[in-house]
MARVOLUM-553918 format. One record per residue: residue in one letter; y, x, z of N, C-alpha, C, O in turn. Coordinates in steps of 0.05 Angstrom, whole numbers, plus 5000, padded with zeros to 4 digits. Each point is the difference from the previous one (the first is absolute). Layout:
N
AYXZYXZYXZYXZ ...
! end
This chain:
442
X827919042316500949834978502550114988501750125014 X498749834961501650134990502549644989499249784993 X503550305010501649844989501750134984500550245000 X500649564984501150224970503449755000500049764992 X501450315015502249914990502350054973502050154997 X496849664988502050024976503149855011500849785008 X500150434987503850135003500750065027501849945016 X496250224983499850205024503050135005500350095023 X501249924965503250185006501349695005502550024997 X497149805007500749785012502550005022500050215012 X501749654994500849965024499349895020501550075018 X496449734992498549935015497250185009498750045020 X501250024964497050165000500250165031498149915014 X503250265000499450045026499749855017498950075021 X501849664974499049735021496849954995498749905019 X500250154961497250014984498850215026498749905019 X501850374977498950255014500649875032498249945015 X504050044989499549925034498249825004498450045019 X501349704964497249805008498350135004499050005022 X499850224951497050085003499150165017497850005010 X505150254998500150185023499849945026499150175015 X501749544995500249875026497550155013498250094986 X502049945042497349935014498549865002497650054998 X503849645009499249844987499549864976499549765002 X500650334978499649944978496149894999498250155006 X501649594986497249845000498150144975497849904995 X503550354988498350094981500650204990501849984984 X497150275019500450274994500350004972498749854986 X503450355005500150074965499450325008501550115017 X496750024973500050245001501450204974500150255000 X500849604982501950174978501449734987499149784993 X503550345009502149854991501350144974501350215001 X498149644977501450104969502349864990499949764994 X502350405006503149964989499750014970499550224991 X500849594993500250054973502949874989500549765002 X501050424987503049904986500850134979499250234995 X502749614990500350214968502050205010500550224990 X500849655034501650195010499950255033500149965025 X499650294958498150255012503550055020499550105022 X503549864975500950045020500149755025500450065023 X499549754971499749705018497350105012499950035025 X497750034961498049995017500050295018498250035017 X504250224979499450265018501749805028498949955021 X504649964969500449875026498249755026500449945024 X497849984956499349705016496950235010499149925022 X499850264971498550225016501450215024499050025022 X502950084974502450005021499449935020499350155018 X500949544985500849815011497149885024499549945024 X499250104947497250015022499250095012498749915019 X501950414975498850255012501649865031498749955021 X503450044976501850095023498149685023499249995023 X500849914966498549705013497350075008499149845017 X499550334977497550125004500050145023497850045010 X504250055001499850225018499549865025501249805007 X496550335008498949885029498549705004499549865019 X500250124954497849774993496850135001499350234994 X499149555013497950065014497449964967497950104991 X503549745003498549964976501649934966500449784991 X500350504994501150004976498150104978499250234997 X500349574989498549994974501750324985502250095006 X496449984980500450204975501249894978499249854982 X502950275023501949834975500750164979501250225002 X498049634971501150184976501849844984500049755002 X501650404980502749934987499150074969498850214996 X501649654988499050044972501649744977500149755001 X500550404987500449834969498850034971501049984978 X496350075031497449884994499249795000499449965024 X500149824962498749725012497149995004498949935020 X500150144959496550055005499450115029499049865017 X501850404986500250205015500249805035498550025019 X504049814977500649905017498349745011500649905022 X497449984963498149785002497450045013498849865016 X500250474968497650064991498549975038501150155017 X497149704991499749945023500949875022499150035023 X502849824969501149905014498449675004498849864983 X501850095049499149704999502049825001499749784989 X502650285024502249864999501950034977501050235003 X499949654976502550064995501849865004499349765003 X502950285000503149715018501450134975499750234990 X501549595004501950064969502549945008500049785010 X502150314990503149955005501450044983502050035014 X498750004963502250134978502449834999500949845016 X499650224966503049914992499850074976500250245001 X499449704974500450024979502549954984500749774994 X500650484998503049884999503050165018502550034996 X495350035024502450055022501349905012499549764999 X503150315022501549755013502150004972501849835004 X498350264979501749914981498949774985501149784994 X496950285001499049714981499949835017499849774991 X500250265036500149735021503049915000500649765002 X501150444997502649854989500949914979502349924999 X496250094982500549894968498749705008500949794991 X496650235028498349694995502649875013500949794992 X499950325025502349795022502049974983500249774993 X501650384997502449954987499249864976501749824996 X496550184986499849954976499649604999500849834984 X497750175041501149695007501749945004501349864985 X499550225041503249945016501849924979501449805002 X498450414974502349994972500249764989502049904989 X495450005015499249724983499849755017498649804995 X502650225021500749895020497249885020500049765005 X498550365003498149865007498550145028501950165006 X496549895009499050225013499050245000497850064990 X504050115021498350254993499650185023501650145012 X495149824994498650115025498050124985499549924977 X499050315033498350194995496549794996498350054984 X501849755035496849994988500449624988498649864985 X504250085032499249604990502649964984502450045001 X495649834982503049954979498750104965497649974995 X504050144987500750194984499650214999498650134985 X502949935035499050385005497649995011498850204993 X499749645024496250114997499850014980499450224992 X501049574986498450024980500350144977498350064983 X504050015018500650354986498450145014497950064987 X502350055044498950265003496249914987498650144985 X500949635027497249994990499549984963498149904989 X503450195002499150004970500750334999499450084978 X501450075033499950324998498850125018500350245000 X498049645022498550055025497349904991498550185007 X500049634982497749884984498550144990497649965001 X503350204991499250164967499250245014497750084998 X504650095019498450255020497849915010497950134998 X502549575018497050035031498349924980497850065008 X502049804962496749944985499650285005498250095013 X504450104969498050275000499050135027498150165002 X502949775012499350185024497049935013498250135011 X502449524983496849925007498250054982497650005007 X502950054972498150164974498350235007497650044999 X505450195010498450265013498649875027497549964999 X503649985019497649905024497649944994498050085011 X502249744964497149925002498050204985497649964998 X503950294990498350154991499450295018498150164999 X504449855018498950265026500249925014501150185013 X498849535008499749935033499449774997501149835015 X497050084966499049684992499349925025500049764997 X499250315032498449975025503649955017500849835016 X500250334977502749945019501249725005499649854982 X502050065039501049755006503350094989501250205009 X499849654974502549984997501349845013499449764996 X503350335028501849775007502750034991501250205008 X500349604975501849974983503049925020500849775003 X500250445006504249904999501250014984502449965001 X496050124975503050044978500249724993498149845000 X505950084990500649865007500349894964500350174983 X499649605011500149685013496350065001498350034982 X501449985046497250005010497749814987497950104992 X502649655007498749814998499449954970498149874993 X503350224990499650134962498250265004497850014989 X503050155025499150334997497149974998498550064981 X500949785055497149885004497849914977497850104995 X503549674994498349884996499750174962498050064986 X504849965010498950284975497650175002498149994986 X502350185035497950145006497749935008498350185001 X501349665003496949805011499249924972497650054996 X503349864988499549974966497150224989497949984987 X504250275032497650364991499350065028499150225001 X501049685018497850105024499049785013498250045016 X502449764982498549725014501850055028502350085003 X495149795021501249945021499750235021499349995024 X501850294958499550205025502550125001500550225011 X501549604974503350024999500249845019498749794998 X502750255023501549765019503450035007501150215006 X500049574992503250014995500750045032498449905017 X504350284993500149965031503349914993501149984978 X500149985052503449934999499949915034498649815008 X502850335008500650005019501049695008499449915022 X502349954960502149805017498049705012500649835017 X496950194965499349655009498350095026500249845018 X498350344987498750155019502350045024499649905023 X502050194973502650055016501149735017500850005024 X499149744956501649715000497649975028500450025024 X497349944960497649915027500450115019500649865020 X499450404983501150075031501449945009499049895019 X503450104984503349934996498149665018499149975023 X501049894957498849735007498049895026500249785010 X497750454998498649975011500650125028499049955022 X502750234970501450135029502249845011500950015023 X499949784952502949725011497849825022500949955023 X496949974973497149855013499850115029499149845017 X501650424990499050125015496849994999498549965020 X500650084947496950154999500450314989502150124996 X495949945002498850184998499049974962498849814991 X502150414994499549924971497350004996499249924978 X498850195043496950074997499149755008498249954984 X502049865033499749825008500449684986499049805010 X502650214967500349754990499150024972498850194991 X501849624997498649944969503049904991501649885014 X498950194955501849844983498649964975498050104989 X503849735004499749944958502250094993501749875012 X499650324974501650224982499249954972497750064993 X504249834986499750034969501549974994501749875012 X498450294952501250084993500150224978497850104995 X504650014990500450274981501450165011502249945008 X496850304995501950325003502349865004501049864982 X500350175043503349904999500649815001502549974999 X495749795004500649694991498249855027498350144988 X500649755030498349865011500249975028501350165013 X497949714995500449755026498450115024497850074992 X502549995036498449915023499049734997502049914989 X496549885013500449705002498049985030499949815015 X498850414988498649845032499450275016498850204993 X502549705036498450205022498149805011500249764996 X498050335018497849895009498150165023498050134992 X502449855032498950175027497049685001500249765006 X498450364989497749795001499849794982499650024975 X500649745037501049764992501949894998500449784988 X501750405025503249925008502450164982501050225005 X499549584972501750104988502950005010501149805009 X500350524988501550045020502849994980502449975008 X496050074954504050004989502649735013502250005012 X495849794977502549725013501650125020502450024996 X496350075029501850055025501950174991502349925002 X497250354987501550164995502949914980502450035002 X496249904984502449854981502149795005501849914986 X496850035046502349795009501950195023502149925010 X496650404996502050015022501850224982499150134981 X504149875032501350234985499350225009499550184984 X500249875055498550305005498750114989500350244999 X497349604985498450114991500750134973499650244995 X502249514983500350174984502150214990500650124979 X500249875049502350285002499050224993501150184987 X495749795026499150275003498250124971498450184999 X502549604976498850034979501350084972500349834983 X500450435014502350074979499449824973501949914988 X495950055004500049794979501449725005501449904982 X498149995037501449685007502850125000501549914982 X499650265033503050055011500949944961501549834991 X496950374994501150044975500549844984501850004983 X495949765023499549774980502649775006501749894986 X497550085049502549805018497249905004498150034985 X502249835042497649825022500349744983497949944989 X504249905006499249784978498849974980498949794994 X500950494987498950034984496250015010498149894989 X502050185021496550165013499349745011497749934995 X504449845024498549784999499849854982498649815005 X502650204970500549774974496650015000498449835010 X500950444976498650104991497550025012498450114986 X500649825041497950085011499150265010498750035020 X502150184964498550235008502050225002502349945006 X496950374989502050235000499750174981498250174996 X503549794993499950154968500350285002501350125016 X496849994961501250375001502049994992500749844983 X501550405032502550084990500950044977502449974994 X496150104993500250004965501649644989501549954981 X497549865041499849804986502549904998500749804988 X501450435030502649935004501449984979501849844999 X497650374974501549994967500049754979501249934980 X496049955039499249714983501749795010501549864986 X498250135039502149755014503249995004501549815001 X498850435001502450124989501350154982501750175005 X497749794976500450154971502650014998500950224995 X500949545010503250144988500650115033500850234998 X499149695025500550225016499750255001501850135011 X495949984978498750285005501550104969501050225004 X499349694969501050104985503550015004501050224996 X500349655010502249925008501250345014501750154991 X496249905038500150215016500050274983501850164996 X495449824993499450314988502550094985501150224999 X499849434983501850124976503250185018501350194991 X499249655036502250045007499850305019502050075013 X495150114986499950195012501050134989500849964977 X499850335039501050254988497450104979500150104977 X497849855038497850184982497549804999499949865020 X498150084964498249955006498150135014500450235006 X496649625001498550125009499450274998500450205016 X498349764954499350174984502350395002499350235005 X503749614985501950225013499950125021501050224999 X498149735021500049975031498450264999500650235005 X496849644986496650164997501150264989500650195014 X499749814956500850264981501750225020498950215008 X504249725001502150145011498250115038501050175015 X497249724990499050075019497450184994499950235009 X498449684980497350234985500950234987499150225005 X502649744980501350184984501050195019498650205004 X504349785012500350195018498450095028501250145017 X496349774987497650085018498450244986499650225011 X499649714967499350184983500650234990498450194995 X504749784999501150234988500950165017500950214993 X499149715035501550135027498649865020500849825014 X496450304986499249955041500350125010498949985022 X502950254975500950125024497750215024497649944999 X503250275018498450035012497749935004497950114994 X502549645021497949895017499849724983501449815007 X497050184972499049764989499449755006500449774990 X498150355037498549795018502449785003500449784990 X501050385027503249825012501449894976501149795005 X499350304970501649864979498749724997500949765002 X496250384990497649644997501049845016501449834990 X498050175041500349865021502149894998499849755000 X503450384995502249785000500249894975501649814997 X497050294981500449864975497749764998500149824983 X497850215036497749675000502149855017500649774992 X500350305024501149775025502449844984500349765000 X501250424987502149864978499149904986501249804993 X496350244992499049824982499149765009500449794987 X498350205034498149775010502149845023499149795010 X503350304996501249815006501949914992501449855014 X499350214955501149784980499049854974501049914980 X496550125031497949834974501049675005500649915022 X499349984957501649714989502349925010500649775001 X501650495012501549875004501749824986501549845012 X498450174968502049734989498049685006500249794986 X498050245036498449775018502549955022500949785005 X500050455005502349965024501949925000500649954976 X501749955043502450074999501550354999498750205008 X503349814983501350235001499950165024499950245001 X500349595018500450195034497049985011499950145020 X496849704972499150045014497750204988499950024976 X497750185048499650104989497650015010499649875020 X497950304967497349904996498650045031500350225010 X498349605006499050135022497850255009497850004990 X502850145022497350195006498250035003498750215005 X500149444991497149895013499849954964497850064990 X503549864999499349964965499650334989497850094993 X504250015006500350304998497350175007498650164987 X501249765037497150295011497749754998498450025019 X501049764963497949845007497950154990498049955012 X501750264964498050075002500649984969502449994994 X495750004983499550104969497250044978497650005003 X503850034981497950014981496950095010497849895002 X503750445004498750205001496949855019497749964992 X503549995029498049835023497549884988497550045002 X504549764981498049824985497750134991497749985008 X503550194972496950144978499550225020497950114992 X503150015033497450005019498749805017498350105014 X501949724988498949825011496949864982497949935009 X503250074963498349934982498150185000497649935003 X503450414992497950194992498249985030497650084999 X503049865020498350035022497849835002497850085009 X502649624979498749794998497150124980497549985003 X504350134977497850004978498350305016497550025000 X503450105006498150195005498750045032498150145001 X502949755022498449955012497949765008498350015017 X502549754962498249775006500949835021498849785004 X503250305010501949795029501449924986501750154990 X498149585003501649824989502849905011500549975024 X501549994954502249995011500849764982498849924980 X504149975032500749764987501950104992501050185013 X500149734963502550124972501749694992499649775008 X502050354975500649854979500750094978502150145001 X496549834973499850274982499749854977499249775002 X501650364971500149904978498250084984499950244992 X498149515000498050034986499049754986501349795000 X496250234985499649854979499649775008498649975020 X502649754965499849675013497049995004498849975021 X500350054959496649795000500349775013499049975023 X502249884968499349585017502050015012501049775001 X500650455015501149925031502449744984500149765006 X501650384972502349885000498949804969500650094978 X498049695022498149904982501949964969498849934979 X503950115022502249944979500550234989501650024981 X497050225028500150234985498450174988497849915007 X501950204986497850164984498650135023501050075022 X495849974965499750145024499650265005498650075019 X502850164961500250255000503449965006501350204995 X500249625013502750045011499850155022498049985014 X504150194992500250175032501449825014502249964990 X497349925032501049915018499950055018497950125005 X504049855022500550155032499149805015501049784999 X496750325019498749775020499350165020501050235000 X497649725019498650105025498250054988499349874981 X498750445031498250085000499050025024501049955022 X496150184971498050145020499050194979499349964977 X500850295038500650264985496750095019499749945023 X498350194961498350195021498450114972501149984978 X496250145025498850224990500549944975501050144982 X497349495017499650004979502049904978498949954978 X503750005023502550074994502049755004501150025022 X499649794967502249834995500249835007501549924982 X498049865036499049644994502149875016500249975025 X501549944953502249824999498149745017497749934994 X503849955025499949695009500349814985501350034979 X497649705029501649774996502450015002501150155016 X500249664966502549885010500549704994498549924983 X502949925025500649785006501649884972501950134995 X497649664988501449984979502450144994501250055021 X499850014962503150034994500449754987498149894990 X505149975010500949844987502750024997501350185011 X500049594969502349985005502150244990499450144981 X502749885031503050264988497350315007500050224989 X498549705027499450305004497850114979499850244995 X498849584994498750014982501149994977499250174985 X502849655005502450104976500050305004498650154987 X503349925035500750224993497850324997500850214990 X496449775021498550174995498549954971498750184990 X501749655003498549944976502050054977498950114981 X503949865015501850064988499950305000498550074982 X502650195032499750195008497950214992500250234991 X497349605018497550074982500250054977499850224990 X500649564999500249944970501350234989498550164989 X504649905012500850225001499650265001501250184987 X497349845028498550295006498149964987499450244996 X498349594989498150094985501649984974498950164984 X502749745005501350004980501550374990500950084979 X498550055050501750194991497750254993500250204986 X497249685032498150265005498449944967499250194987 X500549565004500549904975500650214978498950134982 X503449835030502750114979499350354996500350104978 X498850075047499550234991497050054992499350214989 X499049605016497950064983500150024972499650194984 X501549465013500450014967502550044986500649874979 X501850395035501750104991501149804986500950064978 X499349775026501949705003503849935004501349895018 X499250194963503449895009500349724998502349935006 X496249884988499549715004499849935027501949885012 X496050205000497950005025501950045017500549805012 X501250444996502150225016502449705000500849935022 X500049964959502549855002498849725009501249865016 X496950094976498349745014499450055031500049815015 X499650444993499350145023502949955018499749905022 X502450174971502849985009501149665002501149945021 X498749894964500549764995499149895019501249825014 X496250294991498449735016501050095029499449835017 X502150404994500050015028501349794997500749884979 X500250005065501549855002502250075005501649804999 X500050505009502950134992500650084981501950154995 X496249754986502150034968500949674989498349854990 X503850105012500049764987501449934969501649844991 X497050355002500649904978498650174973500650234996 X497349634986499650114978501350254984498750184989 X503849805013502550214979499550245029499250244998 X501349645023500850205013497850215004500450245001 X496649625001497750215000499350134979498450195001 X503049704971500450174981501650294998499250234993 X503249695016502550155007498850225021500250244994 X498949725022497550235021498850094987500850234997 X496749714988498550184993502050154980500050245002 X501849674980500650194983501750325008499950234990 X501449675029501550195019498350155016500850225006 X496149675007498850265007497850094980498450185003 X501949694977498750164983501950274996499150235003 X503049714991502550244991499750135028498150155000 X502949835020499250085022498250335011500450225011 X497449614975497450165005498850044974499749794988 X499650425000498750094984497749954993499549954977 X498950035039496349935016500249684993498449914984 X503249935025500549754994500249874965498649834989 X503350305002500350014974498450084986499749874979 X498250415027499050094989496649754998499149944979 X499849995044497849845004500549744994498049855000 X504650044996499549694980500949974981502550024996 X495249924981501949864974501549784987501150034978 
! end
């Protein structure tokens, strides 16, 4: 089987090659395709592999190309990762809010919905070419704001786009290991948007096990989402929110932080990619290695206090990469596996459309996708996915019908913009901003 990764010169991308290289790995790729516009990112992140290849028992044939056709042509898998923009335009989405006083995070807020009005417009095209040289291929979507990218692209390939994201898959475990179960062994209800959505039930048989958990603190010590949210909060609320959900409930906290950092995220990203790249040094391998561990153990910190710092059990829990092997294994060996993956409503969430992408539990096997039941939504949690929504089709909207109406209606309606002028005041500044932006609405 062949897998084709678009932005193959990636920085993650060797966590990709070690999944498929494992011994254990549940599904052979026999050629692995690097495709990037960038031919020196993709000679280092080959480097990198090579050197990761050595004394592995099973390494796919890997090619490097900035070709796109070239890079599809046979492929069954493609996993999409880009960045459209760069980590600079990821610092324009952050600051360009922040300025305006409001949040500025890479996928919730403002700045998703910038990056997704100059990120939209690439993945139609990209699902354009797919569907005309790897129409048979499974697309699985990280590029980020995931849950727009998705359901854009499913517009031009239907349901053989599937959205992935490590953290609500991550939360369940986390949760089910607080139980002392086994994550193979229990059942939950998970819903929700890319970045936005709830645990609301564990369940070992008949015996629902969240209540307990949520009444003891041991338990939710051992749950970096509760620690983040506070245990009062997680019991107000019934359930365990994804970490994402921390920018919503705490909006002037988390803006408050970023504004008073030295750097934002985004900064963080750029001044670290940037000098990995331009200087790996000897031994590549070793630069990667201390430059993932720094990365991955100060992701949200403005979630923390100043002195505390991320644990090693959050840190090494595991990733993306996992996921969309876990998925590609499902689909191609027919051993079904349980997910939580972003894909098309049909009925589940009855207040939304039913070509909306939404994040639920699956069962993943040959014959491809099938989202579960879930248990009503109601109430603040249903406000807020339905608000959100709204938003995001307002924007995928907006780059169909090259809409500067649509794009500012798109911004208005989140729930961290409050204010009409002010989602004006955004789009006009990343219109100036970004070129691509300016250039695609009238």
């Amino acid at each position: 089987m062949k897998l084709t990764i678009i932005g193959g010169g990636g920085f993650r991308v060797p966590q990709v090659f070690e999944a498929v290289a494992a011994d254990e790995a549940p599904v052979r790729i026999d050629e692995l395709a690097l495709y990037d516009v960038s031919a020196s990112r993709l000679e280092t992140i080959g480097a990198i592999v090579s050197r990761l290849a050595r004394g592995r028992r099973h390494v796919p044939a890997i090619t490097t190309t900035t070709d796109l056709e070239e890079a599809l042509r046979g492929a069954d898998f493609i996993f999409s990762a880009v960045r459209i923009g760069g980590t600079q335009g990821r610092i324009l989405d952050e600051r360009t809010a922040l300025d305006l006083g409001v949040l500025g995070q890479e996928t919730v807020g403002p700045g998703g919905l910038a990056y997704a009005l100059r990120t939209v417009p690439f993945m139609i095209r990209l699902a354009e070419t797919i569907r005309r040289v790897a129409p048979e291929a499974w697309v699985i979507n990280f590029t980020n704001p995931a849950g727009i990218v998705t359901e854009a692209m499913q517009r031009v390939l239907g349901d053989r786009v599937v959205g992935i994201c490590d953290t609500p898959i991550g939360l369940m475990r986390r949760a089910a290991a607080a139980t002392g179960s086994s994550a193979d062994a229990i059942a939950f209800d998970y819903v929700g948007l890319n970045h936005l959505g709830w645990l609301r039930s564990i369940t070992a048989g008949s015996d629902e096990l969240l209540p307990r958990l949520l009444e003891s603190d041991a338990s939710l010590e051992a749950i970096e989402e509760a620690r983040l949210m506070g245990f009062d909060w997680v019991r107000a609320i019934g359930a365990l929110p994804n970490e994402y959900l921390y920018y919503y409930y705490f909006t002037r906290e988390a803006t408050a932080r970023i504004r008073a950092s030295a750097a934002t995220r985004g900064e963080f990203i750029d001044r670290q990619q940037s000098a990995f790249y331009s200087a790996p040094g000897d031994d590549p391998l070793e630069t990667w290695l201390r430059a993932r561990h720094e990365r991955e153990s100060s992701y949200m910190a403005e979630s923390r206090d100043d002195d505390e710092e991320r644990r090693e059990s959050d840190v090494d829990g595991g990733g993306y990469h996992q996921v969309a092997l876990d998925l590609m294994a499902a689909l191609a060996s027919g051993r079904s596996a349980t997910m939580i993956l972003n894909v098309r409503n049909n009925t589940l969430v009855p207040q939304l459309p039913d070509n909306a992408v939404i994040e639920v539990g699956c069962v993943v096997d040959a014959d491809g996708v099938h989202p579960w039941s879930i248990a009503p939504v109601s109430g603040e949690m249903l406000g807020l996915i339905t608000q959100v929504k709204s938003a995001e089709r307002l924007i995928i909207g907006a780059v169909h019908e090259r809409s500067r109406e649509l794009a500012w209606r798109g911004f208005a309606a989140h729930p961290l913009v409050d204010s009409v002028g002010v989602a004006h005041s955004l789009l006009d500044r990343y219109s100036q901003a970004f070129t691509e932006i300016g250039a695609l609405l009238r």
